[in-house]
C-alpha positions as CSV (number, residue, x, y, z in Angstrom):
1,X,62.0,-211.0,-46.8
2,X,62.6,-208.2,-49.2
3,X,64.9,-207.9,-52.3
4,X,65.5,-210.6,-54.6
5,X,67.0,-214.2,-53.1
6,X,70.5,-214.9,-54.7
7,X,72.2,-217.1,-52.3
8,X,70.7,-220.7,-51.3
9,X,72.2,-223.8,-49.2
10,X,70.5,-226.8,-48.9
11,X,71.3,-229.0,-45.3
12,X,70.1,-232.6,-44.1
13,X,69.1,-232.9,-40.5
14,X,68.6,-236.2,-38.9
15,X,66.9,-235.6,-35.5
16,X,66.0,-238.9,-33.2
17,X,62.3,-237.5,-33.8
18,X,61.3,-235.7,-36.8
19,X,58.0,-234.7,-36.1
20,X,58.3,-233.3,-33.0
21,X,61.7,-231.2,-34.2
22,X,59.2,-229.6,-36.7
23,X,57.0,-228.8,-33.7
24,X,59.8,-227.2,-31.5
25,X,60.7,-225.4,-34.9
26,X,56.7,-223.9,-35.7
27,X,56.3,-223.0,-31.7
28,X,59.6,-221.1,-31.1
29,X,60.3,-219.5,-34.4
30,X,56.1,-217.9,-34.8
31,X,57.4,-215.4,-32.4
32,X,60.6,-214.2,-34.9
33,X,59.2,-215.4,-38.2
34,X,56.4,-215.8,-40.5
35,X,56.1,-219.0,-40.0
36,X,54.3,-221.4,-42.4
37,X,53.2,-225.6,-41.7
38,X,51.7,-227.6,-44.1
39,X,51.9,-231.2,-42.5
40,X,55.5,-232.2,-43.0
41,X,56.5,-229.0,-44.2
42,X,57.7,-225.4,-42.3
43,X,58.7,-222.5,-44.2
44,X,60.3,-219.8,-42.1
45,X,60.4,-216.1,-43.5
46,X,62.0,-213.4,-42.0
47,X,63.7,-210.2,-43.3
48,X,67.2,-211.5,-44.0
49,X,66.3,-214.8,-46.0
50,X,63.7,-217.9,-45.7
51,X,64.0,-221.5,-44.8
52,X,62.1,-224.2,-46.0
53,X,62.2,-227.6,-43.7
54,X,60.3,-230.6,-45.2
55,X,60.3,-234.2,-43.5
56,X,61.1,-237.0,-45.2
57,X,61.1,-240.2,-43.7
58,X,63.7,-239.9,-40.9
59,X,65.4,-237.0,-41.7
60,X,64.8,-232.8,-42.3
61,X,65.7,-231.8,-45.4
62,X,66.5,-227.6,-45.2
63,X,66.9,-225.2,-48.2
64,X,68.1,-221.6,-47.2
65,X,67.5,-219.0,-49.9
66,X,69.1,-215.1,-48.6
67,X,70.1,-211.8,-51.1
68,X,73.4,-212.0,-49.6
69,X,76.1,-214.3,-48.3
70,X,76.8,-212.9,-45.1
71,X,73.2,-213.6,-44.5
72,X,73.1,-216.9,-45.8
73,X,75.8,-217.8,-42.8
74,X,74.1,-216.0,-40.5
75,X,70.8,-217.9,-41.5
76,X,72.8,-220.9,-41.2
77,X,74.3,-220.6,-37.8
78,X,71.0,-219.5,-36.4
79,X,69.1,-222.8,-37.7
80,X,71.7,-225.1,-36.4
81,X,72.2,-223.6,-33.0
82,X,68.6,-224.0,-32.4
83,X,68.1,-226.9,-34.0
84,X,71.2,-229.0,-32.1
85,X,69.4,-227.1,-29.0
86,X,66.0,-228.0,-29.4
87,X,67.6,-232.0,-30.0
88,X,69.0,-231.5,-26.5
89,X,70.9,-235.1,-25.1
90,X,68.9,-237.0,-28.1
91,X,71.6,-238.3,-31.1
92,X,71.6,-235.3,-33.7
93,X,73.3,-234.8,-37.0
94,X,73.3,-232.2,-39.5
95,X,75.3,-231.5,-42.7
96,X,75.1,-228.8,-45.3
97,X,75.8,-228.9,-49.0
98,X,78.9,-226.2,-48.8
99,X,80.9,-226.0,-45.5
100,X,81.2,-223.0,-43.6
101,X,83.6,-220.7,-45.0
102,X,86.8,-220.1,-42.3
103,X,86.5,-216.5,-42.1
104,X,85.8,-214.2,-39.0
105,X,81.7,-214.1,-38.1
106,X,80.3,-211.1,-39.9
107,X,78.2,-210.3,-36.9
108,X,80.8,-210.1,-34.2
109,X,82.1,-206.7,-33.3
110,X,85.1,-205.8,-30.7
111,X,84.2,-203.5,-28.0
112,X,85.7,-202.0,-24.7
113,X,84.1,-201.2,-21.5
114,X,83.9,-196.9,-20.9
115,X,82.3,-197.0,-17.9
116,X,79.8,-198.9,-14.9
117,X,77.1,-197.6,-13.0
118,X,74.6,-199.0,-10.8
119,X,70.8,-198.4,-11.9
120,X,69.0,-199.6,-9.0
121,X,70.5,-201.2,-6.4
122,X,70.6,-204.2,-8.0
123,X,70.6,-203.5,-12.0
124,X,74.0,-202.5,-13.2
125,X,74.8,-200.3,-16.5
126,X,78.1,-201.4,-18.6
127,X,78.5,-199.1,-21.2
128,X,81.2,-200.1,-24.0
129,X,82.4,-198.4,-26.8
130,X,82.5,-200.1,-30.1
131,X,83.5,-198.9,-33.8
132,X,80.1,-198.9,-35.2
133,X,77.0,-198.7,-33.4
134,X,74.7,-198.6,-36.5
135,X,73.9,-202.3,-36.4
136,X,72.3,-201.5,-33.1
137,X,70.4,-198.3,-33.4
138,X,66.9,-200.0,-35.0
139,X,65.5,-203.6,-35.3
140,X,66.4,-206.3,-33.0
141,X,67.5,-205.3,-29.5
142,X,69.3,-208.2,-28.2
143,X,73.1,-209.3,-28.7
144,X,75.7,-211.8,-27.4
145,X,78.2,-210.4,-24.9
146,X,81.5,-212.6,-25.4
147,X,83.9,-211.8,-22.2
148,X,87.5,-213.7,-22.1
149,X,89.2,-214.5,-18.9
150,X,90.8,-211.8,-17.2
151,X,94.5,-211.6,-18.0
152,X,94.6,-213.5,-21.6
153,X,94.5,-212.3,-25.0
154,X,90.6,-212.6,-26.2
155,X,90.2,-215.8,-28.5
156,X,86.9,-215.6,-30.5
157,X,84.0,-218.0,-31.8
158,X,84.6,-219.5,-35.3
159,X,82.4,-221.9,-37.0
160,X,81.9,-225.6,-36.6
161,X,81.3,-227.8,-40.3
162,X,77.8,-228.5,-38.6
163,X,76.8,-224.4,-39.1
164,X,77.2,-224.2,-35.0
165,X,79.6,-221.9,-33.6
166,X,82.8,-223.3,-32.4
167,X,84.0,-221.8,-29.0
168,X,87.1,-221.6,-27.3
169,X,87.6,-224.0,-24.9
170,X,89.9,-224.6,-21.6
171,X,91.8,-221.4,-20.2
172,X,90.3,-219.6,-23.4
173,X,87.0,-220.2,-22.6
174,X,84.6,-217.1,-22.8
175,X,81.6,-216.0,-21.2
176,X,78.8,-215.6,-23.2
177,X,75.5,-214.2,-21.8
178,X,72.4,-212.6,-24.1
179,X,71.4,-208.6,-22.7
180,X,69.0,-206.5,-24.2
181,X,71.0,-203.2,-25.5
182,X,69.3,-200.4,-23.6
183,X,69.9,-197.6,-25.3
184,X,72.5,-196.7,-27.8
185,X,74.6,-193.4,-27.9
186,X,75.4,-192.7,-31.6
187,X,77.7,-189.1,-31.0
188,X,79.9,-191.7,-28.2
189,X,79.8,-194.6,-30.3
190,X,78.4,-196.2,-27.3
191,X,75.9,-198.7,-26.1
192,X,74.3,-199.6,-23.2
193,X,73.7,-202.9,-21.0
194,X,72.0,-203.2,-18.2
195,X,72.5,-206.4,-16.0
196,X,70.8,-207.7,-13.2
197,X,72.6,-208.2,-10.0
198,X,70.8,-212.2,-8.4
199,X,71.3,-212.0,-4.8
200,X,71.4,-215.8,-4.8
201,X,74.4,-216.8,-2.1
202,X,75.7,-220.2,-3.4
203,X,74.8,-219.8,-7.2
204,X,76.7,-219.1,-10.0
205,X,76.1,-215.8,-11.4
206,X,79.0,-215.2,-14.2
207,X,77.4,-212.6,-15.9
208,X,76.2,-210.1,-12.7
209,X,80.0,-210.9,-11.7
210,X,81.1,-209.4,-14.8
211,X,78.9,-206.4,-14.5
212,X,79.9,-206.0,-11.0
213,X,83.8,-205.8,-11.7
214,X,83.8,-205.0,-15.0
215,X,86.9,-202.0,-15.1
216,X,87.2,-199.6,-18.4
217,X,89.2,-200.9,-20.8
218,X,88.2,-204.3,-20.6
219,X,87.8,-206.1,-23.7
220,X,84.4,-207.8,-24.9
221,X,83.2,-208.8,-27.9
222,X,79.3,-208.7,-29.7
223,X,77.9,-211.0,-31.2
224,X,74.5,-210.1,-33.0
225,X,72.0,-208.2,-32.6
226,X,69.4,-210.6,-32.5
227,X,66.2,-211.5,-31.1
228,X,62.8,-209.3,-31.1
229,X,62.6,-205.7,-32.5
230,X,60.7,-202.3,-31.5
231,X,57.0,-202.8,-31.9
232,X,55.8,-200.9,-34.3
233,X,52.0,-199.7,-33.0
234,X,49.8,-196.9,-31.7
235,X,48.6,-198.7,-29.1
236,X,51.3,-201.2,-27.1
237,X,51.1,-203.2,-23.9
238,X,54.4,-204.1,-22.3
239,X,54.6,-207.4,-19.4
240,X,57.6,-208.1,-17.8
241,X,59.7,-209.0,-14.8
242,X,63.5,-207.3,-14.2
243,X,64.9,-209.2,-17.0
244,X,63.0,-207.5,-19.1
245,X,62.7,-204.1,-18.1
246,X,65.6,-202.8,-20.0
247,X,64.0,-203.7,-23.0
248,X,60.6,-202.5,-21.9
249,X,62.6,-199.2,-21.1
250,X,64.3,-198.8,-24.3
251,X,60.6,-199.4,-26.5
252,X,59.2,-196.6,-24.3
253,X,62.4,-194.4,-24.9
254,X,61.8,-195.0,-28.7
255,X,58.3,-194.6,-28.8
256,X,56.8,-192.5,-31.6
257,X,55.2,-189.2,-30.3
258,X,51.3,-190.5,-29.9
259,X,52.2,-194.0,-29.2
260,X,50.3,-194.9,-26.1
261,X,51.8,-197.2,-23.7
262,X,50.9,-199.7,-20.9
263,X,53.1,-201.5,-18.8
264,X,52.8,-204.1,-16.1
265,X,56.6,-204.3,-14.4
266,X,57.0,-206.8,-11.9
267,X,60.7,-205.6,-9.5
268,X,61.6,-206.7,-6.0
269,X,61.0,-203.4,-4.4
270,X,60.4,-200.3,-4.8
271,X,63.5,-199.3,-4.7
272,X,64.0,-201.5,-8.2
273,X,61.6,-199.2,-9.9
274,X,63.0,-197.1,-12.7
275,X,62.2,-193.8,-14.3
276,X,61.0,-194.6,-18.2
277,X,61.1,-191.4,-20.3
278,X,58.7,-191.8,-23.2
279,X,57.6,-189.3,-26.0
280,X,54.4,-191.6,-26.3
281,X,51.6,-191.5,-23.1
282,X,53.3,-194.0,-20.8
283,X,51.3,-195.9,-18.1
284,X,53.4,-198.1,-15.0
285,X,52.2,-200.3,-13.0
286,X,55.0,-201.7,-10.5
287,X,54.4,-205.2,-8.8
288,X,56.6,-205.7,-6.0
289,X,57.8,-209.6,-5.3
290,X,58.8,-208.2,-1.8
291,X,55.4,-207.6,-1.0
292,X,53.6,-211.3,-2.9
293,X,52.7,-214.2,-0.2
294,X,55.2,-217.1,0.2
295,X,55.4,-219.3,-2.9
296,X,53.5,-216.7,-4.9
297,X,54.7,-217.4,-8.4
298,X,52.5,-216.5,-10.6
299,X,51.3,-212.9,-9.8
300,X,52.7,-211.3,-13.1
301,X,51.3,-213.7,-15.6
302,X,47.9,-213.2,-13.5
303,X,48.3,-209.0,-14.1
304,X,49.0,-209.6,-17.5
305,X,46.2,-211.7,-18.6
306,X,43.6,-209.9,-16.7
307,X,45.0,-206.7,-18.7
308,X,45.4,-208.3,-22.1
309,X,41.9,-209.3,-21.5
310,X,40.8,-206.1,-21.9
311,X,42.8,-204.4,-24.7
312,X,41.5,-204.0,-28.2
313,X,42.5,-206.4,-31.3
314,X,44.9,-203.1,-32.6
315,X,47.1,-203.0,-29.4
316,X,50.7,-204.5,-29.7
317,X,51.3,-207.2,-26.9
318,X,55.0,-207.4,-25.8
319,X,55.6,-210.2,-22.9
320,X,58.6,-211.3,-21.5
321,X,59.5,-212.9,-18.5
322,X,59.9,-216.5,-16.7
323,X,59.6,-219.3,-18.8
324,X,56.2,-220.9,-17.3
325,X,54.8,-217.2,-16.8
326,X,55.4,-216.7,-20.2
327,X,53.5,-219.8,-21.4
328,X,50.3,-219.3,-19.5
329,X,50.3,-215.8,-20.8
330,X,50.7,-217.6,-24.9
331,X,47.8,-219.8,-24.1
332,X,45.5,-217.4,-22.8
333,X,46.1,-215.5,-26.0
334,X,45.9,-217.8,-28.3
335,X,42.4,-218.9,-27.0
336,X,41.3,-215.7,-27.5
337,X,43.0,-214.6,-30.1
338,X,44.4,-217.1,-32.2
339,X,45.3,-215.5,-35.4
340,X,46.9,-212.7,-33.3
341,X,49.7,-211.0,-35.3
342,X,50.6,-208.0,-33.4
343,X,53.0,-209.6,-30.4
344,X,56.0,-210.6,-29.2
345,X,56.3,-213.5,-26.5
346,X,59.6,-214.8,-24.8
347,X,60.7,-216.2,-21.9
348,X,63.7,-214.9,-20.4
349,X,64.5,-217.4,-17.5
350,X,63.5,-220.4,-16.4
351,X,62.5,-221.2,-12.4
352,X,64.2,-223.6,-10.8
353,X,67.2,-223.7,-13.4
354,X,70.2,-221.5,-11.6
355,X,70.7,-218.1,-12.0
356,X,73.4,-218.6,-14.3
357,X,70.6,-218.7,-16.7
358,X,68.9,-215.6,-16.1
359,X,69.5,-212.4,-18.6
């Protein structure tokens, strides 16, 4: 964090298992933050504030320390939607020392669909217009897309007293699906999301049925950004599936001029590939699920290691993709490199879980 902390909050978690919340905590958050254990205690530093979380007896005790207040609730609200998440079904509870304050959420902008175009056959571009795109032009790449049912007034996300965020329920209820932005048109005041079309008969897809009859002049709301920046290297490998490839497309887009790149893309066809304009030396490799045996599932994470085991200690890894892909490719690096700074790991989906949970 830089700048001088002004603005602290102190919370009280009481998980069903306080040990193993500070382990969920350390494994997910090393990948966003600096992250910092020592025994009972995790102190999470980032660029918009730090969190210390000690352990004491049966309960997490949380100080937040941020130079402003808008970041302090953002700080706030990130912790305890992770934290009721990582929980899951077990009994949780979590209070602060000031309660929310009842105001709209400082990082939620209104937006309106411009236009939609299909990609590839089955990766679809919304592009929406919004009032200011700066939020979105550097750092994290990732926001919330909020859509309200067709035909009603948009009713947006508030805060709970826990530091969650409180959504609309019943005919208000909103769709809310994370997308990587893929590229952001400052002269338009556009930006724009590319979502993947799951040819998955039976199975919910909300979000590729929004992208596929999303009409201009639909309203949308985002919530963010969030989630994993631009890598900032000379020398960057890139491992991912179609979930990831707009973000893969957009680091290559705003590559520095003498970044070189590698890439390891894994689409259905070829007719899923994609052209990826760089200013840096770019390098594809396509893997094409069409062509894998039956039951093949692990053909990416296989490229990827085999690569990784051959790049230098100064080379950026960026890996994302299915959830157990994406773990076997963390193990193999930490056994090789454990103290490894330069990457970025996340899993985007989850096999076997429905396609409602894919990007």
């Amino acid at each position: 964090m830089t700048g001088t902390q002004q603005f602290t909050l102190s919370g009280t978690a009481l998980p069903k298992d306080v040990a193993g919340m500070l382990d969920e905590i350390c494994e997910h958050f090393v990948e966003h933050s600096d992250v910092q254990r020592n025994e009972n205690q995790v102190l999470l530093r980032s660029e918009i504030g730090s969190a210390g979380i000690r352990a004491e007896g049966d309960r997490l005790l949380i100080e937040l320390a941020c130079p402003t207040a808008e970041t302090l609730q953002l700080t706030r609200t990130m912790l305890a939607e992770h934290l009721f998440y990582f929980a899951g079904d077990d009994p949780f509870e979590l209070n602060w020392s000031d309660p929310p304050p009842q105001t709209r959420l400082a990082n939620l902008q209104e937006a309106i669909v411009v236009s939609v175009e299909d990609v590839t056959p089955r990766m679809r571009r919304v592009k929406v217009a919004c009032a200011d795109v700066s939020p979105y032009i550097d750092g994290d790449m990732h926001v919330r897309l909020l859509v309200p049912p067709r035909g009603r007034p948009p009713v947006w996300p508030g805060i709970r007293a826990d530091g969650r965020l409180a959504w609309p329920e019943g005919e208000d209820a909103l769709l809310a699906r994370v997308y990587t932005i893929r590229a952001v048109d400052v002269e338009r005041r556009e930006l724009w999301i590319d979502i993947l079309q799951h040819p998955a008969p039976g199975v919910r897809t909300p979000g590729a049925d929004f992208a596929r009859d999303a009409l201009p002049g639909d309203k949308v709301a985002l919530l963010g950004p969030g989630g994993g920046g631009h890598p900032r290297a000379q020398s960057i490998f890139l491992a991912g599936d179609e979930t990831a490839l707009p973000a893969i497309a957009r680091i290559a887009a705003e590559a520095e001029p003498g970044t070189r790149l590698r890439a390891i893309i894994e689409v259905e066809d070829e007719a899923e590939e994609q052209p990826l304009p760089s200013q840096g030396s770019l390098e594809v490799r396509w893997l094409h699920r069409a062509r894998y045996p039956a039951g093949a599932t692990t053909v990416l994470a296989d490229e990827a290691m085999a690569a990784i085991g051959s790049l230098d200690a100064e080379t950026f890894i960026w890996a994302a993709c299915e959830k157990k892909e994406l773990r076997s490719i963390r193990s193999f690096l930490k056994a090789r490199q454990p103290d490894r700074k330069a990457k970025y790991l996340a899993w985007y989906w989850w096999r076997g879980r429905d396609s409602d949970s894919l990007r």
